[in-house]
Backbone as CSV, one residue per row, in Angstrom:
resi,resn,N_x,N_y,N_z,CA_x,CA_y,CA_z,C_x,C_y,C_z
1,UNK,0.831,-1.200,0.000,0.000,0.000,0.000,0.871,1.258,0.000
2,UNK,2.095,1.511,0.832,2.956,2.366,0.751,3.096,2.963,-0.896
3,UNK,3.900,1.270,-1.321,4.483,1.873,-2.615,3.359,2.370,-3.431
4,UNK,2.216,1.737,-3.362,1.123,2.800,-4.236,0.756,3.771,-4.394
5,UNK,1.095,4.191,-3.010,0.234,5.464,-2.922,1.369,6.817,-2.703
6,UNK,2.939,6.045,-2.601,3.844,6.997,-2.834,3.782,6.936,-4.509
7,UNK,3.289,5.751,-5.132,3.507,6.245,-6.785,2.274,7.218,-7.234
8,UNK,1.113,7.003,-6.535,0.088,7.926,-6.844,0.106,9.223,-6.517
9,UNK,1.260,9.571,-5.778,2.028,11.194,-5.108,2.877,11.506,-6.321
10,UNK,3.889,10.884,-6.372,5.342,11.098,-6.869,5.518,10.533,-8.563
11,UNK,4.430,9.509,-9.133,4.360,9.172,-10.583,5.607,8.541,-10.735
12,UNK,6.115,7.819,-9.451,6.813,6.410,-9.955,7.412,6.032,-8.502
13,UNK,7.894,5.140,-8.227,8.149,4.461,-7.110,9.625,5.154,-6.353
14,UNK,9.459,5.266,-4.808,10.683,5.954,-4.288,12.225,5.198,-4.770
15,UNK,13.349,6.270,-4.920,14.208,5.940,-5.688,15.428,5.831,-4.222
16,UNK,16.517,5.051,-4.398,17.556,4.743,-3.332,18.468,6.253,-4.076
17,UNK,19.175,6.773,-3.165,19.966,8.076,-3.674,21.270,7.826,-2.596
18,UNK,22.662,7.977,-2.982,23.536,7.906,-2.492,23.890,9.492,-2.404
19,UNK,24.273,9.974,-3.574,24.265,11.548,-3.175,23.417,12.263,-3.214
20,UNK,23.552,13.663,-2.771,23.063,14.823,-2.245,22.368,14.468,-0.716
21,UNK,20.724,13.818,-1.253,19.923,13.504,0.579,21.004,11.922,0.958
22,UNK,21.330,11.340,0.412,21.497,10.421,1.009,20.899,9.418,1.824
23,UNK,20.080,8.702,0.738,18.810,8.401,1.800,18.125,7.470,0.833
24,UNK,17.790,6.142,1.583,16.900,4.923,0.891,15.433,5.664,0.355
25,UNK,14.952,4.315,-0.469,14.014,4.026,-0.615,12.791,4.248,0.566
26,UNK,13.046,3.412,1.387,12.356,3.423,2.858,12.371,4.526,3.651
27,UNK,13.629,5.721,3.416,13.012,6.415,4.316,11.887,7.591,3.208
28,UNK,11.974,6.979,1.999,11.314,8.238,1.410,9.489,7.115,1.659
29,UNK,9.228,6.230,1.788,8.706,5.545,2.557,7.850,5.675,3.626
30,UNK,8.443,6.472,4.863,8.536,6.526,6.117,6.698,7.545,5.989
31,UNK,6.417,8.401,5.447,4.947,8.959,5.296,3.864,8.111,5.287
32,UNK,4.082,7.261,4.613,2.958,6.073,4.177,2.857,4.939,4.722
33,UNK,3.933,4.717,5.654,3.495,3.639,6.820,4.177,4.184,8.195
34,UNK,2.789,5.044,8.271,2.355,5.847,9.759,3.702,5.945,10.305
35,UNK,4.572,6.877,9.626,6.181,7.110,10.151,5.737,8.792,9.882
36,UNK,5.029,9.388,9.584,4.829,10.598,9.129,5.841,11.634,10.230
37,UNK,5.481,11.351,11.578,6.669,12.523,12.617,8.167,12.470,12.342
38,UNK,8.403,11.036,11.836,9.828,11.118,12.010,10.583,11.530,10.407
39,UNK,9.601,11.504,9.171,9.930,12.180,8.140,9.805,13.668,8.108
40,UNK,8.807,14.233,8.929,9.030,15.606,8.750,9.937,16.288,9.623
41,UNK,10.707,15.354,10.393,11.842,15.959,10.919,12.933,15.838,10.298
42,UNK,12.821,15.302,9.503,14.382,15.350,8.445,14.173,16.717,7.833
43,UNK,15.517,16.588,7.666,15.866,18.452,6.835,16.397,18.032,5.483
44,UNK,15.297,17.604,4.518,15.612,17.305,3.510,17.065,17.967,2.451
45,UNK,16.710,19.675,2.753,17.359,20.529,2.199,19.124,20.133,2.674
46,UNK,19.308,19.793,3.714,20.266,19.460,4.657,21.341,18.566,3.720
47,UNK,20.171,17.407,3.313,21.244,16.221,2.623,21.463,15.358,3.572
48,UNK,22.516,13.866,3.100,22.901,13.665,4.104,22.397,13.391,5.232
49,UNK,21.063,12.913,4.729,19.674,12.330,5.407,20.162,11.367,6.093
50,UNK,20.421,10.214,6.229,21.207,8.993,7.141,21.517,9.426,8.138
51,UNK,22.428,10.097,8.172,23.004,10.698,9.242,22.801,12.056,10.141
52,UNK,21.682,12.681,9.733,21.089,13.396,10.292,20.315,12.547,12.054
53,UNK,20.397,13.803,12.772,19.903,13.229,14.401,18.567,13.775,14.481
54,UNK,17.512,12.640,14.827,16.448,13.334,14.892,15.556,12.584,16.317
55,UNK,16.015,13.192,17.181,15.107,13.217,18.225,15.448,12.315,19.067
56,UNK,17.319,13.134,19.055,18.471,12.374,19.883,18.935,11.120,19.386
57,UNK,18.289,10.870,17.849,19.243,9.447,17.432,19.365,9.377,15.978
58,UNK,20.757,9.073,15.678,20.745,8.924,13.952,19.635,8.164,13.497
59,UNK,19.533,9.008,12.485,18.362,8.091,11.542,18.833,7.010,11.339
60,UNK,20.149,6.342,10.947,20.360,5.201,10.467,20.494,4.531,11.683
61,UNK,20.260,4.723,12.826,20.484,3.827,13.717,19.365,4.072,14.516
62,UNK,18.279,4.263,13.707,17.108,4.689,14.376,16.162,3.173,14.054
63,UNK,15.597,2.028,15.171,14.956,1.668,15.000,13.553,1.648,14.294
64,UNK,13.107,1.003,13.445,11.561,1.405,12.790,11.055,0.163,13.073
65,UNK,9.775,0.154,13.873,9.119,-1.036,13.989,8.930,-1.965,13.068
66,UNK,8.019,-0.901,11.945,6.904,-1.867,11.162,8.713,-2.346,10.155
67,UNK,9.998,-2.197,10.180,10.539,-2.619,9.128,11.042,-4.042,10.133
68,UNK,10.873,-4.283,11.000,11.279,-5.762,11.734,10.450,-6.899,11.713
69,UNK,10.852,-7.417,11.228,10.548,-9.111,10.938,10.895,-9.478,12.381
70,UNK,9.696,-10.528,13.394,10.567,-10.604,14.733,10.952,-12.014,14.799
71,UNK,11.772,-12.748,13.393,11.996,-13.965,13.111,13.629,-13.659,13.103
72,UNK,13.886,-12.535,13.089,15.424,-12.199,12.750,16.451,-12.257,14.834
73,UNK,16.708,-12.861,14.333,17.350,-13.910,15.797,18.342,-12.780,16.399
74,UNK,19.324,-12.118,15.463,20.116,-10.741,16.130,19.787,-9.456,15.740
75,UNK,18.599,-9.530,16.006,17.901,-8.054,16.817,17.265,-7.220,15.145
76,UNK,17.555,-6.349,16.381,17.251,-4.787,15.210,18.559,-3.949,14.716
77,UNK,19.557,-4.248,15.608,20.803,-3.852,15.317,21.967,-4.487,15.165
78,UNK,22.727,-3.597,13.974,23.634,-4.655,13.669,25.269,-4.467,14.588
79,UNK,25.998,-5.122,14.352,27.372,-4.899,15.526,27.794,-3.541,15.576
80,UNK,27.736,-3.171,14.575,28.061,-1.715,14.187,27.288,-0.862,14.462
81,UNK,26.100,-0.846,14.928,25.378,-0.204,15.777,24.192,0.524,14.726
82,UNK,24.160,0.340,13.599,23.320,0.527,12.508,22.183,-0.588,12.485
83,UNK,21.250,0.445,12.044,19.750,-0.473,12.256,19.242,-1.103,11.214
84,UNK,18.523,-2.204,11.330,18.297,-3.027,10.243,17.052,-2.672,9.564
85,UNK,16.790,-3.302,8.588,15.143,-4.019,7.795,15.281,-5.083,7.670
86,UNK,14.223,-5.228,7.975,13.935,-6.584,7.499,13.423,-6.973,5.883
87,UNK,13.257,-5.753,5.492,12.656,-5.479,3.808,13.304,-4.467,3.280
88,UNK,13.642,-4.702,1.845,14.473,-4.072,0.831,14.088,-4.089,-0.247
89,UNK,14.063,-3.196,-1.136,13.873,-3.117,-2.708,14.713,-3.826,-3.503
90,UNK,14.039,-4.052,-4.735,14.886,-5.208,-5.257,15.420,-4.917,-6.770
91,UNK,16.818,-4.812,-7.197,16.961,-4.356,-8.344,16.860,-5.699,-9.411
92,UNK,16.525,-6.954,-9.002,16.090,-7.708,-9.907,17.230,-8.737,-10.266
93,UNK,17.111,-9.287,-11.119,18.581,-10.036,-12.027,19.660,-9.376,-12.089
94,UNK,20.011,-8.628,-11.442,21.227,-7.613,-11.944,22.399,-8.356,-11.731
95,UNK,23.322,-8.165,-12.548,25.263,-9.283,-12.182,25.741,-8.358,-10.823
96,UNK,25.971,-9.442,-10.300,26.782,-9.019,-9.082,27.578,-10.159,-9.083
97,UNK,28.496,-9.537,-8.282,30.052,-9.847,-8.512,30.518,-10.160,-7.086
98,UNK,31.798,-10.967,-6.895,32.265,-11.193,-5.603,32.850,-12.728,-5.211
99,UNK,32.167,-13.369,-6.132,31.741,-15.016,-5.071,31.880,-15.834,-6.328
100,UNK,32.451,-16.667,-6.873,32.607,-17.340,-7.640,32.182,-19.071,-7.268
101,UNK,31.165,-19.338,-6.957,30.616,-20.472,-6.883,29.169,-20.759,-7.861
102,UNK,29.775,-22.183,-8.037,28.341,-22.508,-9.037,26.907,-22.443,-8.599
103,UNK,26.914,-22.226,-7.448,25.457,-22.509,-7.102,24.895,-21.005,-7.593
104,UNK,25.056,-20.170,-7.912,25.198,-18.566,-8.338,24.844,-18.687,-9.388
105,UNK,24.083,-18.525,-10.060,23.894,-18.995,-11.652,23.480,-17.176,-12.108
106,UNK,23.905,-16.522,-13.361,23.883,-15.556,-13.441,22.507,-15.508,-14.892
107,UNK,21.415,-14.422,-14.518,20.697,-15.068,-15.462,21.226,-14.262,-16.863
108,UNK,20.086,-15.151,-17.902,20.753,-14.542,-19.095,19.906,-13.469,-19.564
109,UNK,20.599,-12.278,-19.144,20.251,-10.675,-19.309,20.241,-10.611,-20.934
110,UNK,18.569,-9.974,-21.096,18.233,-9.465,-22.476,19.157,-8.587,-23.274
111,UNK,19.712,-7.561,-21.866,19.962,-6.373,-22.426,21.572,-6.425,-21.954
112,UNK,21.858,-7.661,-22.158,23.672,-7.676,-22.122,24.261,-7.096,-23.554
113,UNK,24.590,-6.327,-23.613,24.831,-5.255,-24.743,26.748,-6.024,-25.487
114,UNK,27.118,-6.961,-24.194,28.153,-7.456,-24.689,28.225,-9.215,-24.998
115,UNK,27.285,-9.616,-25.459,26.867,-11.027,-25.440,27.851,-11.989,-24.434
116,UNK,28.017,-11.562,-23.698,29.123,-12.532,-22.693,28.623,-13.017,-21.593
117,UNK,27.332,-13.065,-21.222,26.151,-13.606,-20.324,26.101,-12.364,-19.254
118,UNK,26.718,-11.647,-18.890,27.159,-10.718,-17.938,26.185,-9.118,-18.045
119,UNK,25.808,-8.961,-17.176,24.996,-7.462,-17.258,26.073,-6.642,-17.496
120,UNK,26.140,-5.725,-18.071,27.537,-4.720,-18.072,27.394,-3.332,-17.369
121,UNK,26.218,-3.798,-16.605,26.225,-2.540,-15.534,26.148,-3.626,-14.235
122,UNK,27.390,-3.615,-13.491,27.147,-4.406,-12.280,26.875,-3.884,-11.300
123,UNK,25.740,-4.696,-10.482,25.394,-3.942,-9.039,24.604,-2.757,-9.532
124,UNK,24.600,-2.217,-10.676,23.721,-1.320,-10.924,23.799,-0.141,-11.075
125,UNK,25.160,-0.154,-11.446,25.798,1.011,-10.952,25.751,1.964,-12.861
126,UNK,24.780,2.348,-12.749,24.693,3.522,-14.278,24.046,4.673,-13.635
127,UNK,24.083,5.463,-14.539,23.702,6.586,-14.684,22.598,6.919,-15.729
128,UNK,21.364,7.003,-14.496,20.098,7.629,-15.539,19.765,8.529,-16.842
129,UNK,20.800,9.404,-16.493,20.727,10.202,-17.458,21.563,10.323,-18.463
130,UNK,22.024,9.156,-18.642,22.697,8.478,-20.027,21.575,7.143,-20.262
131,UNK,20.676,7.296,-20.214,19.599,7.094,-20.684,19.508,5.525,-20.488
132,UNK,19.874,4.963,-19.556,21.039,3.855,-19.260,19.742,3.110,-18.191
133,UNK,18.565,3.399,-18.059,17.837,2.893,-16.946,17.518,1.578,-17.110
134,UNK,17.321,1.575,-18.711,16.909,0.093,-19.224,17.402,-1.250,-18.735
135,UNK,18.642,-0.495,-18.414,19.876,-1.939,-17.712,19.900,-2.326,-16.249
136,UNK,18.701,-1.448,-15.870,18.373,-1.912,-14.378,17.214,-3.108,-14.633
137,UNK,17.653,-4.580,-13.908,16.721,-5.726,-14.308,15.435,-5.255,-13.558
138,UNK,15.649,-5.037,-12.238,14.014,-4.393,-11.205,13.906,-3.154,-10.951
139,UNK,13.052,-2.932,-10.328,11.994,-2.223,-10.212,12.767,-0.909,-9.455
140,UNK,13.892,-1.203,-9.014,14.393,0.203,-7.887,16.024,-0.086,-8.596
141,UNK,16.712,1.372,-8.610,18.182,1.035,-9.140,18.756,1.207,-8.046
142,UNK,20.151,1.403,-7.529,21.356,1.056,-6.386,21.340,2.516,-6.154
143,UNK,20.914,3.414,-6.476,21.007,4.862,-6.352,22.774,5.890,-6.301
144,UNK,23.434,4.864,-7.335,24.979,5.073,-7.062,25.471,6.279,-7.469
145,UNK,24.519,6.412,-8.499,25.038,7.851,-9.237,23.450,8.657,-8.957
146,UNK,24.308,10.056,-9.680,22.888,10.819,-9.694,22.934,11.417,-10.933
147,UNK,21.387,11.631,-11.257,20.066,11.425,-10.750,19.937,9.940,-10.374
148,UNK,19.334,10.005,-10.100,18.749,7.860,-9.051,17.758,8.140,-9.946
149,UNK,17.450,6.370,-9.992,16.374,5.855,-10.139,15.469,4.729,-9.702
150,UNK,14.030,5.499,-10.022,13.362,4.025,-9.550,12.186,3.877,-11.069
151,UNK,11.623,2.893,-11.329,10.984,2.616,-12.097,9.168,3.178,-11.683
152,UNK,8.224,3.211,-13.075,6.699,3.679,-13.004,6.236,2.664,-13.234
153,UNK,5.090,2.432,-13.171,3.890,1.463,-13.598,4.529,0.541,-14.958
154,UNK,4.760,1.762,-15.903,4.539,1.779,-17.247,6.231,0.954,-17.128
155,UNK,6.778,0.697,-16.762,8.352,0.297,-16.658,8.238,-0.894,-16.558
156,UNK,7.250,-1.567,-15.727,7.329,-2.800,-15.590,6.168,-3.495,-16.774
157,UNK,7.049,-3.885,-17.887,6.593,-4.640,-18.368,5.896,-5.803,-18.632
158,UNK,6.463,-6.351,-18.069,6.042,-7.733,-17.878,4.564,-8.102,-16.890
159,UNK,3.919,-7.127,-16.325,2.861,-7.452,-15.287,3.192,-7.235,-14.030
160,UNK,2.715,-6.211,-13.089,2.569,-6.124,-11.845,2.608,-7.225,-11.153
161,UNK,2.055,-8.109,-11.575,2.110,-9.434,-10.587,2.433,-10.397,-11.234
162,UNK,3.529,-10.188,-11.710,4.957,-11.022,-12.342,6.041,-10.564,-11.939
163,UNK,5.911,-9.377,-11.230,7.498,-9.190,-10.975,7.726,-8.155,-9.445
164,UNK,8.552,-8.818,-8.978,9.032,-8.699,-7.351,9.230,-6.955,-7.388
165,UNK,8.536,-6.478,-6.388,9.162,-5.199,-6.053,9.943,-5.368,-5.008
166,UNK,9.809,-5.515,-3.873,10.819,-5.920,-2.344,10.687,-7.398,-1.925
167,UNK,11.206,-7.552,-0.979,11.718,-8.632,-0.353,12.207,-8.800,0.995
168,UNK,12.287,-9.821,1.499,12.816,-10.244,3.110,14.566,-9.948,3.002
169,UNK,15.275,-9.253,3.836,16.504,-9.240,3.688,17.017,-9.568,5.293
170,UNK,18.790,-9.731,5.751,18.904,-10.190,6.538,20.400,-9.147,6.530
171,UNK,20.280,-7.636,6.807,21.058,-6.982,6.627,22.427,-7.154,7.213
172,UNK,21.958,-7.815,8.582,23.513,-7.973,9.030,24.375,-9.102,8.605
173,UNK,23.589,-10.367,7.755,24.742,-11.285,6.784,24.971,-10.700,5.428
174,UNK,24.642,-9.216,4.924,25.005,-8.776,3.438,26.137,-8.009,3.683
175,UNK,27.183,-8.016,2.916,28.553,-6.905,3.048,28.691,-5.757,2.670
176,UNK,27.799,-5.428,1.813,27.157,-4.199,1.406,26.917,-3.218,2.851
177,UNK,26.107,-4.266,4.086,26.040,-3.159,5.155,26.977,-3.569,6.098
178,UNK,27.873,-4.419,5.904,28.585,-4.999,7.161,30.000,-4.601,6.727
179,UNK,30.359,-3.794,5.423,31.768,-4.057,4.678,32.888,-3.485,6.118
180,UNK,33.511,-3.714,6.076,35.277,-3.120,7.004,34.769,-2.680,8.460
181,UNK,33.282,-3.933,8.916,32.768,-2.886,10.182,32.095,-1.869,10.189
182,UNK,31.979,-0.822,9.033,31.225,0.068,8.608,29.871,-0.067,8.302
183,UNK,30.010,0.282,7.526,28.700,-0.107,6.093,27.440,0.423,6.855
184,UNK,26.361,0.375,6.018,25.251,1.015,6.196,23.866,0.622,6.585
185,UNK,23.120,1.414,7.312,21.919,1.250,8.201,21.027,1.065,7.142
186,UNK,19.499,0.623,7.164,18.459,1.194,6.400,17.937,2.264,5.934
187,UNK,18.585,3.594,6.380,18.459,4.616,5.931,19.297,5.151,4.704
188,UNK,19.778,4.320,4.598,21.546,5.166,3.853,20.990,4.508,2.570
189,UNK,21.161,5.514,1.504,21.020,5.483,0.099,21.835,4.535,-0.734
190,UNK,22.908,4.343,0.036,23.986,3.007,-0.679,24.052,1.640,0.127
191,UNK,22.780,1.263,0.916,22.858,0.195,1.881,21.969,-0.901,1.447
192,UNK,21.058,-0.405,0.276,19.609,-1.042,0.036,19.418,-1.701,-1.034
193,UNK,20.710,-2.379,-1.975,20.464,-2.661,-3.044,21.025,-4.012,-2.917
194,UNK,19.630,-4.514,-3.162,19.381,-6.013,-3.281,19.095,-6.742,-4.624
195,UNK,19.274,-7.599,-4.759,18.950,-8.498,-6.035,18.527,-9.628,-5.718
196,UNK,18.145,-10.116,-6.706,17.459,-11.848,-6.969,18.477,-12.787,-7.976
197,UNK,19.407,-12.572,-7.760,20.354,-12.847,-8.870,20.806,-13.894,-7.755
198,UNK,20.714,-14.059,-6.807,21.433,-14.913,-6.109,20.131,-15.920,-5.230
199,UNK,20.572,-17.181,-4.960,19.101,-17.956,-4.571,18.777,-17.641,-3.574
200,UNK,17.294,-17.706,-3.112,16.431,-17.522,-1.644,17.547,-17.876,-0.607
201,UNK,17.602,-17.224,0.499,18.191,-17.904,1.488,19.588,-18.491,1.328
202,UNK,20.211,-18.303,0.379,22.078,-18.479,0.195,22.735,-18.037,1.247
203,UNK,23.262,-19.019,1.942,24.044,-18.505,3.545,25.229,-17.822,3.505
204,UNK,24.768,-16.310,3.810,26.257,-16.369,4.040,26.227,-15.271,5.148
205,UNK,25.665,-15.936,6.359,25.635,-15.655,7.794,26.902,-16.868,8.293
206,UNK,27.793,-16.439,8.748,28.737,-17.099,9.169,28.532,-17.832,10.404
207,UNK,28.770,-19.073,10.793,28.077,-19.411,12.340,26.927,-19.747,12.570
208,UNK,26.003,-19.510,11.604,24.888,-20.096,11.788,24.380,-21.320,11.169
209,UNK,23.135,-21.497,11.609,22.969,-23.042,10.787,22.350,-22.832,9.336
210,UNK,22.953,-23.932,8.855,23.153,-23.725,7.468,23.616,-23.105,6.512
211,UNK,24.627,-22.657,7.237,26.084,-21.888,6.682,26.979,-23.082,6.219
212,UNK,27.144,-23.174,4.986,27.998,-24.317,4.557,29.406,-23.875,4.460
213,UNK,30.160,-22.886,4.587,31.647,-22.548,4.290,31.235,-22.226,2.602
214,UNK,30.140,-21.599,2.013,30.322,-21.723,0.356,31.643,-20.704,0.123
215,UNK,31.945,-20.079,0.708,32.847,-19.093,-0.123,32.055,-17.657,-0.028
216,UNK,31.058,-17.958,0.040,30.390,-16.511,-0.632,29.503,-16.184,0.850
217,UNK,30.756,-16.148,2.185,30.338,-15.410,3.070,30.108,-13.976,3.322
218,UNK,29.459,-13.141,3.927,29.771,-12.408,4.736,30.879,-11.334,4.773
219,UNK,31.673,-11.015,3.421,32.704,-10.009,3.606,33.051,-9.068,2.867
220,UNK,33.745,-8.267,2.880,34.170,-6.694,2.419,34.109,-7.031,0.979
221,UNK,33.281,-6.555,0.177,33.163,-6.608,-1.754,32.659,-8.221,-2.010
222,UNK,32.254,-8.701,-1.435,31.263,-9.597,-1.824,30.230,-9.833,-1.882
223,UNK,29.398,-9.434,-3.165,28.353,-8.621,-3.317,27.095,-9.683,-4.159
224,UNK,27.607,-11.124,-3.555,26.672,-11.894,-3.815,26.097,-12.007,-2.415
225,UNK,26.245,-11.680,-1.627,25.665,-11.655,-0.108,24.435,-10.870,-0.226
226,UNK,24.353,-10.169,-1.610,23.165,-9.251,-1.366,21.860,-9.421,-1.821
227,UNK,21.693,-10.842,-1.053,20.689,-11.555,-1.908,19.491,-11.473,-0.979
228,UNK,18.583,-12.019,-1.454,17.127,-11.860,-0.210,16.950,-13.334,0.149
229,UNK,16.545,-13.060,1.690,17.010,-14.393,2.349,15.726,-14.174,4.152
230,UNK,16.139,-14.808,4.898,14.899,-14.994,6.259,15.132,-16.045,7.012
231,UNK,14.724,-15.813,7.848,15.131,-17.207,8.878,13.593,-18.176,8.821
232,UNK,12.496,-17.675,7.991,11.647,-18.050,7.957,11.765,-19.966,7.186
233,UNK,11.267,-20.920,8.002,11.755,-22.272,6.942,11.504,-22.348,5.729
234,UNK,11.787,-22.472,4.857,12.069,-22.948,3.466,12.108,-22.074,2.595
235,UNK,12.303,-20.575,2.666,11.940,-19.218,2.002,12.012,-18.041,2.379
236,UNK,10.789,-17.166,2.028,10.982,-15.975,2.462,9.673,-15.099,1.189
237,UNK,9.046,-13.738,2.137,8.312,-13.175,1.568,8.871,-12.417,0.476
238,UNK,8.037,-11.885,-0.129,8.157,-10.865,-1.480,6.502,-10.044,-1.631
239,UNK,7.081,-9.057,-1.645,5.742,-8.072,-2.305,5.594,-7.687,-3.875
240,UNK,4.818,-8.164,-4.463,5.079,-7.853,-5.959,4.720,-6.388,-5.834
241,UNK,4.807,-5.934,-7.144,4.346,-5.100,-7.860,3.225,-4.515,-7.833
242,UNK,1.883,-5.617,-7.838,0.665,-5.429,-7.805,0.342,-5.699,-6.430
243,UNK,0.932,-5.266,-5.343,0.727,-5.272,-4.238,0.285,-6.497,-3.182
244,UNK,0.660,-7.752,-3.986,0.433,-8.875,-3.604,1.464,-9.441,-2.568
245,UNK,1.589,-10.336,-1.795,2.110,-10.836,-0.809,2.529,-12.315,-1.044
246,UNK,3.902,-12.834,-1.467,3.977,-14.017,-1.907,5.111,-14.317,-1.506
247,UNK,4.938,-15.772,-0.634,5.865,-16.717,-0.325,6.372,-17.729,-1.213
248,UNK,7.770,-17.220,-1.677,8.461,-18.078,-2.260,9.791,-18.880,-2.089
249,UNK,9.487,-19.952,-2.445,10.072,-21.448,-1.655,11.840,-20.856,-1.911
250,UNK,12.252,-21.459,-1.467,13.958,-21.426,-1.786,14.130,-22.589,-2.400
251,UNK,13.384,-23.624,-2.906,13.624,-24.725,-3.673,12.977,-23.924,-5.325
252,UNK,12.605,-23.052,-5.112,12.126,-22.282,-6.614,13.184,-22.859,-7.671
253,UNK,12.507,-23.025,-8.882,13.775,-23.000,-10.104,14.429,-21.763,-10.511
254,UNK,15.800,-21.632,-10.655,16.425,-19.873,-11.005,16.299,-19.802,-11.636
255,UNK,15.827,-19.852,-12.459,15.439,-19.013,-13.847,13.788,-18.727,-13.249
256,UNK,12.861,-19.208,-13.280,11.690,-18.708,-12.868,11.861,-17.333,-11.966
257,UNK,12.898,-17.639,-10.689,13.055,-16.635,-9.843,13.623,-15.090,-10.093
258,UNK,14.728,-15.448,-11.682,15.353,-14.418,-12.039,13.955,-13.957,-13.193
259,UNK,13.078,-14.713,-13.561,12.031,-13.903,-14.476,11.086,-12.841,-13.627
260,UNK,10.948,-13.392,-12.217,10.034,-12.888,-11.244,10.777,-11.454,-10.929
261,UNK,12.200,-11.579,-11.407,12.715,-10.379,-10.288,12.943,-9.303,-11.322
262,UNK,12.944,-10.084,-12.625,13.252,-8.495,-13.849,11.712,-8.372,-14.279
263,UNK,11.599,-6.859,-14.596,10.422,-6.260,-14.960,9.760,-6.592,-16.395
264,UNK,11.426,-6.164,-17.235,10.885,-6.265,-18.415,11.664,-7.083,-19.741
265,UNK,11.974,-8.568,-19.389,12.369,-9.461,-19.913,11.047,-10.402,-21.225
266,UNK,10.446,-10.135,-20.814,9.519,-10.476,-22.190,9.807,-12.318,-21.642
267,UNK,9.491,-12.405,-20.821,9.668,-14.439,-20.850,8.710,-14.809,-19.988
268,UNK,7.929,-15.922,-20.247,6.835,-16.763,-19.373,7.474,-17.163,-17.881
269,UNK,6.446,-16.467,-17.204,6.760,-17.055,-15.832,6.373,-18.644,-15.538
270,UNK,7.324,-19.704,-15.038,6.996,-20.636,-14.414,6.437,-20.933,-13.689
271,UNK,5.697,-21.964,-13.155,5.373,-22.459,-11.914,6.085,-22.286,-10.516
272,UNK,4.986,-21.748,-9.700,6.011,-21.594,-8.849,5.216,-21.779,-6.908
């Protein structure tokens, strides 16, 4: 309901921004699921939204209820003292890089401009206004450059309820927010970019169960960690597009999963 009715405001879905505000998806968000006090205390004009203090506590280390899943076993915060979600926007099939194991299967991108199976914008990292949006597989881009982007109605091709807008995430096993001890809260414009490029639930929570040693733990530039995942058994939620609510298995076939997660691939969804 959020994302609807921020697209029925704004004429396309909130965008992740690394520069100028500095500031996710979610907190542009924060109006539409009854967060309204703590958005109009940001000083938009300010920038640098994340890290702004509002009402004695960084935003990024500012707990938000409704974003906690209470299945997530270490908390709301991560070691680093940055606050989690439990839900993230999803840039879809996009190549990400890091982890060289087979279980990783990279899908085969329409719009690989270099026939070498490989997206040639990795992680997502283009620039909108080189007209370059097309090469984002979902629905929200990494917000790396500016202008950011996020995708309209009319963007998603393939059917509202064919293709994943967010997802269950498990911020403190992705390296994206955990990189050198650092890394970033749910607020931060460069903390939120997730994909489906990698399978449901791929461990790479170190120490826990069902952590196999794959390689593709938990660390600084390994950016297959940034997959959507839950402690929930056999899966994990997803909100499409069309505002639907769908549990999907981690035994899914990848290719079905990478059709679910790009917008506008033109291919029959599987069974699922």
């Amino acid at each position: 309901m959020a994302l609807h009715n921020y697209h029925d405001t704004h004429l396309r879905f909130p965008h992740n921004e690394r520069e100028n505000t500095n500031s996710s998806a979610l907190v542009k968000l924060l109006p539409f699921f009854e967060q309204l006090a703590i958005y109009n205390a940001i000083d938009l004009a300010a920038g640098n939204v994340a890290n702004q203090t509002i009402d004695g506590t960084v935003l990024d280390n500012r707990v938000i209820d409704n974003l906690q899943c209470p299945s997530e076993s270490k908390g709301p915060l991560m070691p680093n003292g940055k606050a989690q979600s439990s839900y993230a926007t999803s840039m879809g099939a996009q190549d990400m890089d890091g982890c060289d194991v087979t279980t990783v299967v990279t899908y085969p991108d329409p719009y690989d401009s270099n026939d070498d199976g490989e997206d040639p914008f990795n992680r997502g990292n283009i620039r909108a206004d080189y007209g370059r949006s097309g090469e984002i597989s979902g629905v929200f881009g990494r917000g790396y450059f500016t202008p950011p982007w996020a995708a309209r109605f009319s963007d998603v091709q393939d059917g509202t309820s064919n293709t994943i807008a967010m997802g269950e995430v498990r911020m403190v096993c992705s390296s994206g927010n955990m990189e050198h001890g650092g890394g970033a809260g749910w607020a931060e414009g460069d903390g939120m970019w997730f994909a489906t490029t990698m399978p449901i639930n791929f461990p790479t929570c170190e120490g826990e169960n069902g952590y196999t040693g794959s390689g593709c733990a938990n660390r600084p530039n390994n950016w297959t960690s940034m997959g959507f995942k839950s402690l929930h058994p056999g899966g994990a939620q997803f909100v499409f597009v069309d505002g639907s609510v769908n549990f999907l298995p981690e035994t899914i076939e990848h290719i079905t999963y990478q059709r679910l997660g790009d917008r506008h691939d033109g291919e029959v969804i599987g069974e699922y």
